[in-house]
N, C-alpha and C positions, 0 to 999 in steps of 0.2 A: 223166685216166688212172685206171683202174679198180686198189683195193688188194688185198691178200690179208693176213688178218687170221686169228689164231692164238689160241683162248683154250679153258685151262688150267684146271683146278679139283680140288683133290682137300680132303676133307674134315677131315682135321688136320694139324697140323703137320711131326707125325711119316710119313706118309704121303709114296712115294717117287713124283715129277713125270716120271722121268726116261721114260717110255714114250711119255709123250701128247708131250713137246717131242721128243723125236726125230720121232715119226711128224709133226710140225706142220715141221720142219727138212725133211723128205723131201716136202715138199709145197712146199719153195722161198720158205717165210716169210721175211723177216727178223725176227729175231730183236726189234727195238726193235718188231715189228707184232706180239709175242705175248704175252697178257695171263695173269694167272695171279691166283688165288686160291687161297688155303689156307681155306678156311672151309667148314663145313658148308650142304647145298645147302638148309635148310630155306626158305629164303628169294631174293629176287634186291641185298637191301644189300650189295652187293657192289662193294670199292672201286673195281679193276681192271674190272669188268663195268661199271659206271657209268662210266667211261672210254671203254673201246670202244665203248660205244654212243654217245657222243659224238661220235667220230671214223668211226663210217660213215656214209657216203656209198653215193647211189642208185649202182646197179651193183658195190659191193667183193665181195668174198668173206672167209666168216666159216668158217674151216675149225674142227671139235673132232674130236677121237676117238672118241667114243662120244658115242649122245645123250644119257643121265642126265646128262652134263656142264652140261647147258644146267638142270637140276633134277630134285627129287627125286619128282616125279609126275606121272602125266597131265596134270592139269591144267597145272600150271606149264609143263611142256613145250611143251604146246600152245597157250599165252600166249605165250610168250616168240618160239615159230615165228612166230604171227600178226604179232608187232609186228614181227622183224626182216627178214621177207619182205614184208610188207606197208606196214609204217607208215613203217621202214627203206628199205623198197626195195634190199634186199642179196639177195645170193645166199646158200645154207646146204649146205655138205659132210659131210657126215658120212663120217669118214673109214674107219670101219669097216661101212659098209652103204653102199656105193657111189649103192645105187639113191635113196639119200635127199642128191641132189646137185638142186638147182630150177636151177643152168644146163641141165641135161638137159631134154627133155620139154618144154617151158612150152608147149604147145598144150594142149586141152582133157584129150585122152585120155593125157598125159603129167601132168599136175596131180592126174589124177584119180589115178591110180595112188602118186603121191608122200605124197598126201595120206591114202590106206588103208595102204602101209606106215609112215607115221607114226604112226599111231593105233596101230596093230598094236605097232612097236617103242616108246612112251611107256606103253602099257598093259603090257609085259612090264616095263617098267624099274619100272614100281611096283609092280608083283605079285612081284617077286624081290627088293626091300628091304623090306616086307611078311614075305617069307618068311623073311627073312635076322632082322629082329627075333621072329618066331616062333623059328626055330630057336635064338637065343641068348638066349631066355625059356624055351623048356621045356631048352637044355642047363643053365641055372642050376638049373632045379627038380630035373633028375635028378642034379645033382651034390650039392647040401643032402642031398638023401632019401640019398644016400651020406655023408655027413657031411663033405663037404666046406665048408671056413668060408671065408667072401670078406671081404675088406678088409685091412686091417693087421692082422700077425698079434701078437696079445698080449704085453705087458710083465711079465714077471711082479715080483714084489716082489721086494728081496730079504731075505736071511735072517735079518739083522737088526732088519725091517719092523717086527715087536710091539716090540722095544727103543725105536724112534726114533720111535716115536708115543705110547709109555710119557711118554720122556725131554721131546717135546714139552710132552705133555700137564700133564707137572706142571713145564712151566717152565724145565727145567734147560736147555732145546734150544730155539733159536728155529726157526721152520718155517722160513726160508731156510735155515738149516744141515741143519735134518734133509732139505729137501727135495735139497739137494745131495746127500747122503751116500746118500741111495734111487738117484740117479741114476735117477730118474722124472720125465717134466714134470708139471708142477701139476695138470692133468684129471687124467695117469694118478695121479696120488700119492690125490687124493682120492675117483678110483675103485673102488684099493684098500684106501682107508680105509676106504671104507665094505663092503667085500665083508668085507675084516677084521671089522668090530662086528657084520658078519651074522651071520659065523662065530662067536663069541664070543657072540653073544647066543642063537645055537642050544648050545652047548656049556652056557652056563650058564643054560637055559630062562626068559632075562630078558632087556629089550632093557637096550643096553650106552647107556652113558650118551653122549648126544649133547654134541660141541663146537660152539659158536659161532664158525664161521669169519670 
């Protein structure tokens, strides 16, 4: 008896499943036949993916939603088809381009057609994550050139900051205490330490005297 086999991939964790398993449930899966990955497609070490392909068998069906699902480029795409149509001996649905179903067609002039809208739809799925990394390359550029800043946003000192590196410095403060009372973690505290002696060594046009931490 021939299976119907279900697999799932989306890229991080945060990333919402719920589209591809419905549309794999409306295809009459069960549920224990549907494999899932949370992992980026760069690659096929895929835990679930190394499972499935374990478990088919000539003749199952391998249904996904879209074909990027199978990876993230022509190429891979087009590995991955070869092995599980061929090496597999499985069938392959794609559930949103119907015409990319190998139970259809399997005579000459049905292959041949399966095999140019593949190319066709594998070459779009890499020219449109391509694009997608252009487009959130130049949106970063034009957001700096606007002064926009990325990462964590700054700690500032606080007010008492020259006090408690004073107090440090000549002893009366040990640095766990002063480092608590900045309420700075230890990168930021001697971050701006050091932006402090900058400051201070431009004000007093001399460099400020360095500590041995």
């Amino acid at each position: 008896m021939n299976n119907k086999y279900g697999y799932i991939r989306v890229s991080t964790q945060e990333q919402n499943e719920d589209r591809q398993i419905l549309a794999l449930r409306a295809m009459l899966i069960p549920d224990a036949n549907i494999f899932m990955d949370k992992l980026s497609g760069k690659d096929f070490n895929r835990p679930n993916y190394k499972r499935l392909m374990k478990k088919l068998k000539p003749g199952d069906v391998l249904y996904v939603k879209s074909i990027d699902r199978l990876g993230r480029n022509y190429e891979e795409i087009q590995d991955q088809w070869r092995i599980l149509t061929r090496e597999k001996q499985a069938d392959i649905c794609v559930i949103d381009m119907p015409l990319l179903d190998t139970r259809r067609g399997k005579d000459l002039v049905g292959t041949f057609l399966s095999d140019i809208v593949l190319q066709v739809l594998s070459f779009v799925a890499e020219n449109e994550r391509t694009n997608i990394r252009q487009r959130q390359a130049e949106g970063i550029a034009a957001a700096k050139m606007r002064g926009v800043r990325f990462g964590r946003p700054q700690v500032p000192p606080p007010d008492d900051f020259p006090e408690l590196v004073a107090a440090w410095e000549n002893g009366r403060l040990h640095f766990r205490e002063a480092l608590a009372r900045s309420g700075l973690s230890e990168a930021t505290f001697y971050r701006r330490l050091r932006e402090y002696r900058l400051l201070i060594g431009k004000k007093n046009r001399c460099s400020y005297p360095k500590h041995t931490f």
